[in-house]
C-alpha positions in Angstrom: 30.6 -26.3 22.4 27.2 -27.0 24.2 25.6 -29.8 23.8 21.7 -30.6 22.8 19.8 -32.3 25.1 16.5 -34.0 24.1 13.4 -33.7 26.2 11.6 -36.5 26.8 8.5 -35.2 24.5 11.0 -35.1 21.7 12.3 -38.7 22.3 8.4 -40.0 22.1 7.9 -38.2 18.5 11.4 -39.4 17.3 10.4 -43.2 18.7 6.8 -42.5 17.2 7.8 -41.8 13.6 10.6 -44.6 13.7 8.0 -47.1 14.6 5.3 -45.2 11.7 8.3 -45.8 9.2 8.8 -49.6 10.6 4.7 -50.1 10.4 4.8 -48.6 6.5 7.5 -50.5 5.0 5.9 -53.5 6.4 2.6 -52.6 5.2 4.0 -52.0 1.5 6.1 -55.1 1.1 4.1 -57.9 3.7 2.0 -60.0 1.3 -1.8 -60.4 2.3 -3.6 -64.1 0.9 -5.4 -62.0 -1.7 -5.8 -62.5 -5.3 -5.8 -59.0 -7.6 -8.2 -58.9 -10.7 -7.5 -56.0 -13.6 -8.4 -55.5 -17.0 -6.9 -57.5 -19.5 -5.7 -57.2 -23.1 -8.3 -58.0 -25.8 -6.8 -59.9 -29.3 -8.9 -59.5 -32.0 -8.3 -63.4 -32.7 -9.0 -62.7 -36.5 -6.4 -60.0 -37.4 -2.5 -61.0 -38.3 -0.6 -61.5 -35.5 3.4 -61.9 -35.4 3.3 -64.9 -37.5 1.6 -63.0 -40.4 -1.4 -65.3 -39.7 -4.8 -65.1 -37.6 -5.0 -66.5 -34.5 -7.6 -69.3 -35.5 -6.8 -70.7 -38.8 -8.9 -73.2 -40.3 -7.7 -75.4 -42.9 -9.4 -78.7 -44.3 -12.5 -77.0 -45.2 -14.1 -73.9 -47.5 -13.5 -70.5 -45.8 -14.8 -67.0 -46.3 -13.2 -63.6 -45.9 -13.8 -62.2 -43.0 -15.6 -58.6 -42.4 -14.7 -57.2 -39.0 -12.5 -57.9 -35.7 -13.8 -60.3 -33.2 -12.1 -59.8 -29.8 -10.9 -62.6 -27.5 -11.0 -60.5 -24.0 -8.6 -61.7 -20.7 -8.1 -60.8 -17.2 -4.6 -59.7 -15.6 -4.5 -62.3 -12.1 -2.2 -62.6 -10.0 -0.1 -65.5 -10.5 -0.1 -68.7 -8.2 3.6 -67.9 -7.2 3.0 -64.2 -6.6 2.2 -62.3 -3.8 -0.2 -59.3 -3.2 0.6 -56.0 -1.1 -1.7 -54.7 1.3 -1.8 -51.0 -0.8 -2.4 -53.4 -3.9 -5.2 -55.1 -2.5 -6.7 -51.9 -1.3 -6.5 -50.1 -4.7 -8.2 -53.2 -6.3 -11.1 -53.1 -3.8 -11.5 -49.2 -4.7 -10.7 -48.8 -8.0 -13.3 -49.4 -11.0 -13.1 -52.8 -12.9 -10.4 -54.4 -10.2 -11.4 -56.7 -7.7 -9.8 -58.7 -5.0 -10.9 -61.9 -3.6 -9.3 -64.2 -0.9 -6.4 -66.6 -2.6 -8.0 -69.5 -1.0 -11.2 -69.2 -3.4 -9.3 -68.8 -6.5 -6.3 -71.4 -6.0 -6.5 -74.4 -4.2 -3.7 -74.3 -1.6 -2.9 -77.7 -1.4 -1.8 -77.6 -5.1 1.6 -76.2 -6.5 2.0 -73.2 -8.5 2.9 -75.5 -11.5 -0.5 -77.5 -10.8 -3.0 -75.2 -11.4 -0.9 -73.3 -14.2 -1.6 -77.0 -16.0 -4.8 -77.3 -15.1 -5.8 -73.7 -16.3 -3.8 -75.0 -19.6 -6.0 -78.1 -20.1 -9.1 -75.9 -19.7 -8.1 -73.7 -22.6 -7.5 -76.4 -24.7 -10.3 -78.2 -23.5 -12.3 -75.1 -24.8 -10.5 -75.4 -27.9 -11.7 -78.6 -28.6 -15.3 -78.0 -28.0 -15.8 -74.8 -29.6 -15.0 -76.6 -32.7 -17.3 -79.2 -32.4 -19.7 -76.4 -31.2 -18.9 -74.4 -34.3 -19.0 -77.0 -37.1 -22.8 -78.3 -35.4 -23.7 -74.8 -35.8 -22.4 -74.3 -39.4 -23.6 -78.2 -40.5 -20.7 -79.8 -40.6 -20.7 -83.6 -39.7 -19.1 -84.1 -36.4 -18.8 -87.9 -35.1 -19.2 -88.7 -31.8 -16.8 -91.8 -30.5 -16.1 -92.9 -27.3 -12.5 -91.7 -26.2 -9.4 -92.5 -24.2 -9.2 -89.5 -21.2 -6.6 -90.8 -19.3 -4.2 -93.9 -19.1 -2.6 -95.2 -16.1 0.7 -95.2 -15.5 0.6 -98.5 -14.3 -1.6 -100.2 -16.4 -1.0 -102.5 -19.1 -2.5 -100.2 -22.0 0.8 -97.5 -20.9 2.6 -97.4 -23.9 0.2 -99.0 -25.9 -3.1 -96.3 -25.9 -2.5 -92.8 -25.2 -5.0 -89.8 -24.0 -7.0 -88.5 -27.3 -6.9 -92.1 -28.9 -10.8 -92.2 -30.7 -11.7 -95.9 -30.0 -12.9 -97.5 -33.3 -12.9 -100.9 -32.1 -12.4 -104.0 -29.4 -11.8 -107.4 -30.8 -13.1 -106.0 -34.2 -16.6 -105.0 -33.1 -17.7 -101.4 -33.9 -18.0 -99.3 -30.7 -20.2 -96.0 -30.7 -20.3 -94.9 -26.9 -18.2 -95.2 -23.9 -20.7 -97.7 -22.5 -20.3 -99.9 -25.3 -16.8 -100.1 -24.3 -17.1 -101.2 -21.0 -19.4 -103.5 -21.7 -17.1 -104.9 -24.3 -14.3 -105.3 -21.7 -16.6 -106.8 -19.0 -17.3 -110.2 -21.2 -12.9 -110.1 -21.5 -10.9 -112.8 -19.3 -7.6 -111.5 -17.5 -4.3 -112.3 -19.4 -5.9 -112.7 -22.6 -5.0 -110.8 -25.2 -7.0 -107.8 -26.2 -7.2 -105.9 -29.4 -8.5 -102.1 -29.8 -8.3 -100.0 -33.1 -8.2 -96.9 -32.5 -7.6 -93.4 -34.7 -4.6 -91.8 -33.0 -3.7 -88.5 -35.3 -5.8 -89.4 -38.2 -4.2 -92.9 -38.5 -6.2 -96.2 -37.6 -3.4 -97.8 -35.2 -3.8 -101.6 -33.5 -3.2 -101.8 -30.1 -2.7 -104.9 -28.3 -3.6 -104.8 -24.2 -3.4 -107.4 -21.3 -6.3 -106.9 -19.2 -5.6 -107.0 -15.2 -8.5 -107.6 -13.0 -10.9 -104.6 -12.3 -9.8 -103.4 -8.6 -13.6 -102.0 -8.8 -15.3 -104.8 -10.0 -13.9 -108.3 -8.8 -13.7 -110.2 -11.4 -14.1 -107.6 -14.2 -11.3 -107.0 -16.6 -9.8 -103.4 -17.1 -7.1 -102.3 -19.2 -5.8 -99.1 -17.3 -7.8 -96.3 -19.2 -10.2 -93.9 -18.2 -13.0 -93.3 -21.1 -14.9 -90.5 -22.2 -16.2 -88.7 -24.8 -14.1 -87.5 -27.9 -14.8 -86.5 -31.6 -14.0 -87.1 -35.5 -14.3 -84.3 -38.1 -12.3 -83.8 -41.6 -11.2 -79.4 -40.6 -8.7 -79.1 -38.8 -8.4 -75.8 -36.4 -5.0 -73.7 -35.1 -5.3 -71.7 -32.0 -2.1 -69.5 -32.0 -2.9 -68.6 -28.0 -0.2 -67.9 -26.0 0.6 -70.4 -23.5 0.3 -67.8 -20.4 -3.5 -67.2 -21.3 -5.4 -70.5 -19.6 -8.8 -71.2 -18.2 -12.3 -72.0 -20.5 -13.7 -68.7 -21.1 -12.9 -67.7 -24.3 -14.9 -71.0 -25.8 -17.3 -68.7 -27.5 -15.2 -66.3 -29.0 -13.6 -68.9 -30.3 -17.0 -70.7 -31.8 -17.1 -67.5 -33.6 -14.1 -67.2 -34.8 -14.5 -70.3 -36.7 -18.1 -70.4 -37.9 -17.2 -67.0 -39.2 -14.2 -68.6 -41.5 -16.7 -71.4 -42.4 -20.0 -70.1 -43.4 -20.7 -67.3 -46.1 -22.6 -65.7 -43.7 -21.4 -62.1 -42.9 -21.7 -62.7 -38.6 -19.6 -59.6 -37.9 -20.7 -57.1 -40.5 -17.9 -55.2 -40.3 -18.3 -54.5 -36.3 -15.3 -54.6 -33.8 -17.2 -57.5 -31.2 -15.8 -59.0 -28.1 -17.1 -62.0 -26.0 -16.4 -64.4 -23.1 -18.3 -67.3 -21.6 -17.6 -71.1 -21.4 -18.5 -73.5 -24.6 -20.0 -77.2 -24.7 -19.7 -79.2 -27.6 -23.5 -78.3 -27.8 -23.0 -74.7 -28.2 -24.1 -74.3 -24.4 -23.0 -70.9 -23.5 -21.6 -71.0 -19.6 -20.6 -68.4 -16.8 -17.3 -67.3 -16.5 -15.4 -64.8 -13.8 -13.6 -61.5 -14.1 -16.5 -59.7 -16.4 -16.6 -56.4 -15.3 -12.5 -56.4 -16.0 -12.9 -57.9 -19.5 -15.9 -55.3 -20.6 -13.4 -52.6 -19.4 -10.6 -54.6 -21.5 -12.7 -54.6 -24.3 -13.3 -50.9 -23.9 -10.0 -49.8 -24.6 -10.2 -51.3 -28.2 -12.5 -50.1 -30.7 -15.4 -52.6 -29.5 -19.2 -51.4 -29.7 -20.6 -55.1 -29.1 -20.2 -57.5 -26.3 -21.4 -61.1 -26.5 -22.1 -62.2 -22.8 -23.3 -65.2 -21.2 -26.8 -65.3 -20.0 -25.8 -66.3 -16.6 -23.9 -63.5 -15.9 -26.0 -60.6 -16.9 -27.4 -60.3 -13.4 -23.9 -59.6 -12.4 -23.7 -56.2 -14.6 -27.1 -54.3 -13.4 -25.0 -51.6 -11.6 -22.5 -51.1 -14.6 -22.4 -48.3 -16.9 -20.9 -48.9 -20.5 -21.7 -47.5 -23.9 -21.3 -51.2 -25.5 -24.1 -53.3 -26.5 -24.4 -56.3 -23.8 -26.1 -59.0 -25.6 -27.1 -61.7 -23.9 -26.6 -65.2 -25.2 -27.3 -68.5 -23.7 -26.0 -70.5 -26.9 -23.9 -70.1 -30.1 -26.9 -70.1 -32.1 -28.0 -67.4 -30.2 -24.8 -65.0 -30.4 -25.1 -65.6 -34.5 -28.4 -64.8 -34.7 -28.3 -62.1 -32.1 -25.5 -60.3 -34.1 -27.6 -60.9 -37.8 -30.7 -59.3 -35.9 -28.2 -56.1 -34.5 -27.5 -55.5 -37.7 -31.0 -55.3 -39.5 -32.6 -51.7 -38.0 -35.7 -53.8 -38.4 -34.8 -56.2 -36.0 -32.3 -54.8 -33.6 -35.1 -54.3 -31.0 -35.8 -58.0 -30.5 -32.2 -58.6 -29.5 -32.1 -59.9 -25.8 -29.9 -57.3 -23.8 -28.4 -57.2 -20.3 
């Protein structure tokens, strides 16, 4: 039986395509610190979903039947706890509508997975909150503005006692309207003395007793444990059946829509399939968001002719090529009146555009 004897140059190739094997498996399965951006689903946030119900429901008020779809759009992100393959990140660099940005400037490294998965949650719900307010201005509903607990320490005397979302009517009895007004009230307090605030906590007017400690900013001050801000009372009341995996603030606007289409007889969607994205302030301020380009191609798989986007971000879409209408908006008001213009030949020209 002879044997085979392998030459040296056959030894190199053999070592050679071992060590190319080696090289590919650890390119395919090594992560990079890169974050992968793809188009998203878009929910029409007016149709039935699985609960036989639209996504935004408004009860407490007058509504109208609704004449069209109005598209909530997303982006597909890789998640804090996931990791990215080389081949991945070089598809989302080359492929239309994808993108790929380092992981350090979309999550903070210093924070857990579970972290920023809460934070994205409070910014959704956070943009729930004002689109409301945003929507019922718009549509001329009254909207009060009261000063609001934010955030209660853990180990401060109001724990237990106020809780974040309280709408502070009171302190001692006196009326308070702002946030100032409140501080000042507590300022004039002594510490250990008893402290009254009525507040609205769920549509209820509840009494709170507090303890003030001393200010540890303010020597000599009183403070009760609370951080105060800004917060809201309106009769509607508003259901946002959004899945608890979609976070961040950009669908604010589509939102807005959603409800000052249920609450006005005016016909905003005329029967169109629409889609938006950008930020909300209880103002109706329309703000930048991220991930556009994916969303627009999101939308386009759905039947969608018009796309509400925010002013900011039409420099951003010079170099794109789309058969939707891009209009621009800056406010609310001007994504209702931009859509009522669309639809009247007459005035469809006058419509700002991207």
């Amino acid at each position: 039986m002879r044997s085979i004897k392998l030459t040296r140059q056959t030894w190199l190739a053999l070592t050679a395509a071992v060590v190319f094997v080696v090289l590919a498996l650890l390119i395919a399965v090594l992560p990079v610190p890169y974050v992968v951006y793809s188009p998203g689903t878009a929910y029409d946030v007016l149709a039935d979903a699985d609960a036989d119900a639209p996504i935004v429901v408004v009860e407490g008020i007058p509504t109208h039947e609704v004449n069209g779809k109005l598209h909530m759009t997303t982006v597909a992100v890789t998640r804090p706890t996931a990791r990215t393959s080389l081949p991945e990140a070089m598809l989302a660099f080359w492929l239309p509508a994808r993108d790929a940005l380092p992981r350090s400037a979309v999550y903070d490294p210093a924070k857990t997975g579970d972290e920023i998965r809460a934070e994205e949650r409070l910014m959704m719900d956070t943009s729930q909150q004002d689109a409301i307010v945003a929507a019922l201005r718009e549509a001329d509903v009254p909207v009060e503005e009261l000063p609001m607990i934010s955030v209660v320490i853990a180990s401060g005397p109001s724990n237990g006692r106020l809780f974040p979302g309280d709408l502070i009517l009171q302190v001692e009895g006196q009326p308070v309207r702002t946030p100032e007004e409140v501080r000042e009230r507590l300022r004039d307090k002594e510490v250990g003395t008893s402290l009254r605030i009525t507040v609205s906590r769920e549509g209820r007017v509840v009494n709170a007793d507090v303890t003030p400690m001393e200010n540890p900013h303010e020597p000599g001050g009183a403070a009760i444990g609370v951080e105060v801000g800004v917060g809201y009372r309106f009769d509607p009341t508003v259901n946002f059946g959004v899945s608890h995996e979609i976070g961040g603030p950009s669908a604010g606007l589509v939102f807005a829509l959603a409800i000052y289409e249920q609450i006005t007889p005016e016909d905003v969607l005329q029967g169109r399939s629409v889609a938006a994205t950008g930020q909300i302030g209880p103002d109706g301020r329309v703000g930048r968001i991220g991930g556009l380009h994916e969303k627009i191609a999101g939308a386009e798989r759905e039947d969608v002719s018009v796309f509400l986007v925010p002013a900011p971000n039409c420099p951003d879409l010079q170099r794109l090529r789309t058969d939707l209408e891009l209009i621009r908006v800056a406010t609310l008001h001007d994504a209702v009146e931009g859509l009522a213009a669309l639809g009247d030949p007459a005035r469809s020209a006058e419509v700002p555009r991207c």
